[in-house]
C-alpha positions, -999 to +999 in steps of 0.1 A: +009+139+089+005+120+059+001+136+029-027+133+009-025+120-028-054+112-052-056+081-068-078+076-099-092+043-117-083+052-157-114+034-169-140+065-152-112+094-140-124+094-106-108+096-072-113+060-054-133+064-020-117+061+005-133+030+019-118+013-014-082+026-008-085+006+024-101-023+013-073-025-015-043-019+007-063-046+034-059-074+005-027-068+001-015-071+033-034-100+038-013-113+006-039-113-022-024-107-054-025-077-079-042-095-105-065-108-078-072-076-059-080-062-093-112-089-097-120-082-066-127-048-063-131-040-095-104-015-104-078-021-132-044-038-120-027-005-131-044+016-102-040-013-078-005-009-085-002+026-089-019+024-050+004+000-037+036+028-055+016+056-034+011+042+001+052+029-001+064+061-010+039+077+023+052+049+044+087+057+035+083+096+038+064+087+073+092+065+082+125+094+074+100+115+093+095+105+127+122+079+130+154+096+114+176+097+145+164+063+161+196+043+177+194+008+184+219-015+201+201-050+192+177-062+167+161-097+169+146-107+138+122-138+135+119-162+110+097-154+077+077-176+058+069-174+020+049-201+003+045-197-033 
């Protein structure tokens, strides 16, 4: 299980719904920036980044939970593109 952390917006000290968590984490994925994301859904860059802290640090705790003892013989790795 995931643990839960609160995340706040500093301008109003309240927890962000969490309908907005998602949308946030959606736009990054989708490779929005954090300045961008910020405009967007009207939060301050620092809680879009203090967000983006939070869900690596779950993903990494998630991750050294269920896959600690996996084993593999081969990886295959494709290409990845960046254009900036």
């Amino acid at each position: 299980m995931i643990p839960k952390r609160e995340i706040y917006d500093k301008r109003d000290s309240i927890k962000l719904p969490l309908a907005k968590r998602a949308q946030i984490l959606n736009m990054m994925v989708e490779g929005s920036s954090p300045r961008s994301i910020s405009r967007v859904a009207d939060m301050s860059i620092h809680t879009v980044t203090k967000l983006l802290e939070d869900a690596g640090e779950a993903a990494f705790d998630l991750h050294e939970k269920l896959d600690r003892k996996a084993v593999a013989s081969k990886v295959k790795c494709d290409e990845i593109w960046s254009f900036k």
